[in-house]
KEMAR-639086 format. One line per field, with one value per residue (C-alpha): z, x, y. Coordinates in steps of 0.1 Angstrom, whole numbers. Layout:
KEMAR-639086
w <- Z  ... .
u <- X  ... .
v <- Y  ... .
end
This chain:
KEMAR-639086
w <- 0  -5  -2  -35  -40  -22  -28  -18  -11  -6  29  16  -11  -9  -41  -49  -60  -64  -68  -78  -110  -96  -126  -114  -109  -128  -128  -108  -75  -62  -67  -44  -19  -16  -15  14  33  18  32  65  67  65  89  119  140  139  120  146  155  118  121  110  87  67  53  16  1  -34  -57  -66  -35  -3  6  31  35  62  61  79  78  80  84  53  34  40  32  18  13  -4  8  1  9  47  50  84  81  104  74  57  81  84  43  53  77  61  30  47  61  30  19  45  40  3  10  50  51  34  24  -6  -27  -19  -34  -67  -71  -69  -84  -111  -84  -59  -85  -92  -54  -55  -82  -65  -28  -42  -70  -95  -71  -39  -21  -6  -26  -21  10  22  18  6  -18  -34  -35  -59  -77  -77  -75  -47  -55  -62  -80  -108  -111  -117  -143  -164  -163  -177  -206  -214  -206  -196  -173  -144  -124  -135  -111  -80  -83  -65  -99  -76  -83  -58  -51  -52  -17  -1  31  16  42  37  6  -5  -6  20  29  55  69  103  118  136  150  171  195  200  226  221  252  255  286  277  307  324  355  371  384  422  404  411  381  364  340  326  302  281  247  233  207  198  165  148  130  111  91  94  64  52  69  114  129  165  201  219  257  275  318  324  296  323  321  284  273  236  216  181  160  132  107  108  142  156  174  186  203  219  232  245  263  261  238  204  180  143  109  110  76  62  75  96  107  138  156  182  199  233  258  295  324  359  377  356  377  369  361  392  414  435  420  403  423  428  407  439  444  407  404  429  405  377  358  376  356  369  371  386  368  382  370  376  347  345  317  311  285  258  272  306  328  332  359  354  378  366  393  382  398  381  381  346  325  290  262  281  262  276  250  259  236  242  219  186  188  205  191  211  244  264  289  318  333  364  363  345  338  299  268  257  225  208  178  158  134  162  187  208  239  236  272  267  298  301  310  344  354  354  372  390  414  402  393  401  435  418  407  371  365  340  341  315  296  263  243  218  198  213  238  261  251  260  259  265  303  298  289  265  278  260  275  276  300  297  282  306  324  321  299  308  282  292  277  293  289  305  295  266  268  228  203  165  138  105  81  100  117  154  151  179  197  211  232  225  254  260  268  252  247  225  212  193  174  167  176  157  179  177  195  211  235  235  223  248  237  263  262  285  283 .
u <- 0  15  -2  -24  -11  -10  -33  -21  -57  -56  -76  -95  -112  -106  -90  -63  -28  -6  -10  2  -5  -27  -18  -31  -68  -91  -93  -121  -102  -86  -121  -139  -115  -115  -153  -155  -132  -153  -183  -164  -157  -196  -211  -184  -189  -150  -121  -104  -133  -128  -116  -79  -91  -119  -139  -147  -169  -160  -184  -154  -132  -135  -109  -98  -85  -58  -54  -31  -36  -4  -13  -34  -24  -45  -23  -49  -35  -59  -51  -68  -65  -46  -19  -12  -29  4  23  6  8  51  48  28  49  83  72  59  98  110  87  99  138  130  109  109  74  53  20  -7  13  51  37  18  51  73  51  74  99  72  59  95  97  65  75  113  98  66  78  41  39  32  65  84  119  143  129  168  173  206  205  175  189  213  184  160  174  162  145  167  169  194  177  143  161  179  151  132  160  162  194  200  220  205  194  234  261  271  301  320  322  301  266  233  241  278  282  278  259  225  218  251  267  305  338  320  343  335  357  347  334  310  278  253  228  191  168  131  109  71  51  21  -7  -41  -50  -86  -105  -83  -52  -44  -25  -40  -16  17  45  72  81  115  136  172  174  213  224  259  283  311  337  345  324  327  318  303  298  273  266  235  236  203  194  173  148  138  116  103  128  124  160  172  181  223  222  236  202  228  249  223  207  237  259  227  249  242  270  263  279  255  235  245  226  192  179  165  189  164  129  120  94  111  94  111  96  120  151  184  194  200  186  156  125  99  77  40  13  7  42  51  20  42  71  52  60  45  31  43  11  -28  -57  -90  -124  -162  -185  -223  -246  -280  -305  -286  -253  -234  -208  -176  -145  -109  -84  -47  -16  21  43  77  93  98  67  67  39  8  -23  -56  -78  -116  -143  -176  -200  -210  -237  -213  -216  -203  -181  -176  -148  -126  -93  -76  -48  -14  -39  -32  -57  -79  -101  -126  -122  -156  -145  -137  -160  -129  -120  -84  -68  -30  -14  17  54  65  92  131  155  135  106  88  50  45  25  2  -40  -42  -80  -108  -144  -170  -204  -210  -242  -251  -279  -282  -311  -288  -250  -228  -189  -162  -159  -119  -89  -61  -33  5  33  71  99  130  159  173  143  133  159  147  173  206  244  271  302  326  358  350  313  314  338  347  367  367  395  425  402  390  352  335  304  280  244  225  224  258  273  299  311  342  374  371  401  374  338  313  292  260  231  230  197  181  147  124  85  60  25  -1  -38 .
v <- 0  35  71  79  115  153  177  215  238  278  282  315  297  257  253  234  255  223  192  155  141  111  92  57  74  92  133  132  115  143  169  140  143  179  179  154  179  210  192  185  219  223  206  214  243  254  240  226  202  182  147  145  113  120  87  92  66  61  38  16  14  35  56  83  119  128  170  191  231  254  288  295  262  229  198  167  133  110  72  39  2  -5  24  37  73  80  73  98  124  118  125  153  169  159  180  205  209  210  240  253  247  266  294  300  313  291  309  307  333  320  288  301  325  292  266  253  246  232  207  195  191  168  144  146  135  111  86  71  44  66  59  86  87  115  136  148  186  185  160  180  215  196  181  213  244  267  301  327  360  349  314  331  357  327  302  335  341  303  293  255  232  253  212  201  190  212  239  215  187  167  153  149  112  112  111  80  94  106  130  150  164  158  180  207  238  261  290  292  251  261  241  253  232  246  230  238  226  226  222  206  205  203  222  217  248  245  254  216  199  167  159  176  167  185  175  189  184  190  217  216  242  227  248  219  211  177  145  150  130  136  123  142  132  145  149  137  107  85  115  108  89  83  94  98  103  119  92  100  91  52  35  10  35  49  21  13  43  69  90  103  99  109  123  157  166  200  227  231  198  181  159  145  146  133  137  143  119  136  106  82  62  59  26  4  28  23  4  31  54  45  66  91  96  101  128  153  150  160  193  226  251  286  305  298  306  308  315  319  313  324  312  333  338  347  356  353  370  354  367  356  359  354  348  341  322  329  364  362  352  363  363  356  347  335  325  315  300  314  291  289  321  343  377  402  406  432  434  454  442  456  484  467  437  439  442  419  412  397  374  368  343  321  328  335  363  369  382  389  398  420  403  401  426  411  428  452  445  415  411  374  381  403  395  405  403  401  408  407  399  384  384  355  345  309  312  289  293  268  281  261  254  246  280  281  295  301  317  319  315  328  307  279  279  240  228  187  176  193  185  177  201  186  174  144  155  160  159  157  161  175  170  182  211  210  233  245  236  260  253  286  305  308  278  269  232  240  260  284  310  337  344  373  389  373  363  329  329  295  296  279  277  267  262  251  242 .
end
């Protein structure tokens, strides 16, 4: 079994920009499926409440529809027979990373503007059959050409050889590592380690948490000559749990020393993903915790939220009441859904309580909080609240009885996946050149003659519902 074909729509009118050729299927196999998601869209009260795998019975065979939305782009991938609908959405998402590797923001006009180059892209990654074939980044910038100024200007004039070997004699698949190209030359080795953590959890009306977890992942940014190869040692490995690898790195040496060594792709790519489980033992050490005792070591979320909700005829009042916990609490948004006939809100927050909004294409109040105060007298004692009615045309509106709430910590704040800098905690080679190793935010693992002034905060993106 293999996926049937993509299908590329425009979100502010549902039609289709790009799209596989479906050869194996008649022209009319792709317009069913994007009327069974058109019809989807119909019946559901928001977006978000569609199934991810839409059922389309077809006269001949049935088949289904796994979509993916990406700003203003909807990603549909017909399949049919027994394929893991997970296997479609890895296609979906793997693609998606490499629209995003060409063209950074990847939007309805980028894609029309670029569509010669997106199409090549399409039969490059899918081959007839519906098998994915060449989904590496560097070996396809050698295969299709990214979008430049002086490609667009001699592809307009005519002139040929533009998809030929690389400036270095070499071709795509003349290496024999497909992720990484051959006879790379770089100035300055440099390679830089960005960990990106999300708290993901659920907090019941007494502030009391039900559930929490934080997914991260390990982002590489490598600008390293010739073929390094690397040892990378992390401080706390017992802690993670589910990892998920980039494909250069050895699963045997890993499952046997906990450390990641790998030959790095060129580039921008994701070396690792993990969830972090702090109620996880080292090995040999006492047997696990029981359930009660491994709920208290469970991830706290550094703020309370509380709220009163009152439904009436055709409206209600609501009352939030927002407390940090950290001294430094950045990006604060409280989003609340207030049912499908919600027309109109009207609100008033407390002095230094922020601004808020109302959304009517969602249905949504928006809240979005000032940041706490670092360095000087912090704000994480103080009540930020919210008061307000809504009107709707639902005699008895139901909103949602559940907040959304993102937010951002500074950088080092969780950090569940740390790396060891200590003496042998990392090293490479490449050619006869010793690189440098840096962990955004300042740490650095290596040696290094000179060093641009630049930026190196860690990103750190945290979320909680």
């Amino acid at each position: 079994m293999a996926i049937d074909g993509l299908i590329i729509l425009d979100s502010a009118n549902f039609r289709p920009i790009v799209q596989t050729s479906f050869r194996s299927f008649s022209t009319a196999y792709p317009l069913l499926h994007i009327d069974a998601y058109n019809a989807a869209l119909a019946k559901a009260e928001r977006p978000e409440d569609i199934d991810p795998v839409l059922f389309v019975p077809l006269p001949d065979a049935p088949t289904a529809c796994c979509h993916l939305q990406h700003l203003s782009l909807i990603f549909l991938c017909p399949i049919s027979g027994n394929l893991d609908p997970l296997y479609a959405f890895a296609f979906i998402r793997t693609f998606l990373d490499i629209l995003i590797e060409y063209f950074g923001d990847v939007t309805a006009p980028t894609l029309r503007d670029n569509f010669d180059i997106v199409h090549q892209l399409l039969e490059e990654t899918l081959d007839a059959g519906g098998h994915p074939l060449t989904t590496s980044p560097n070996a396809l910038r050698d295969i299709v050409l990214p979008p430049s100024l002086i490609t667009k200007i001699l592809s307009v004039t005519g002139v040929s050889g533009l998809s030929g070997p690389t400036t270095t004699g070499l071709s795509a698949f003349s290496s024999p590592i497909p992720w990484r190209k051959a006879g790379l030359r770089y100035n300055n080795n440099e390679i830089y380690f960005d960990i990106i953590e999300t708290l993901d959890a659920v907090v019941n009306k007494s502030a009391a948490i039900i559930t929490s977890s934080v997914l991260g992942k390990i982002n590489v940014n490598c600008k390293l000559s010739g073929t390094p190869d690397l040892l990378l040692t992390l401080t706390n490995p017992h802690t993670i749990t589910e990892p998920s690898f980039h494909s250069c790195v050895r699963l045997s040496r890993f499952a046997q020393s906990k450390t990641l060594s790998f030959i790095p792709p060129d580039g921008r790519f994701t070396l690792m993903e993990y969830r972090f489980d702090p109620s996880a033992s080292k090995p040999g050490a006492a047997p696990a915790l029981t359930a009660a005792a491994a709920s208290q070591l469970q991830v706290q979320v550094p703020f309370t939220l509380r709220s009163a909700l009152f439904v009436t005829d055709h409206g209600g009042t609501f009352e939030l009441t927002f407390s940090p916990r950290a001294s430094a609490l950045d990006d604060v948004v409280i989003e609340l859904y207030l049912g499908a006939g919600a027309s109109s809100a009207t609100c008033s927050a407390s002095t230094g309580g922020g601004g808020w909004t109302y959304l009517p294409a969602q249905n949504t109040l928006r809240w979005s909080l000032p940041p706490t105060t670092r360095g000087g007298r912090s704000t994480a004692n103080n009540n930020n609240t919210l008061q307000g009615t809504f009107t709707s045309s639902e005699a008895r509106p139901r909103p949602a009885r559940a907040a959304q709430i993102s937010f951002a910590l500074p950088p080092g704040a969780l950090l569940a996946a740390r790396l060891d800098a200590s003496s042998g905690g990392w090293s490479g080679k490449a050619g006869d050149a010793t690189f440098v190793c840096f962990l955004r935010g300042g740490q650095r693992l290596g040696t290094m003659e000179r060093m641009e002034a630049r930026d190196f905060g860690i990103t750190t993106s945290l979320s909680t519902e």
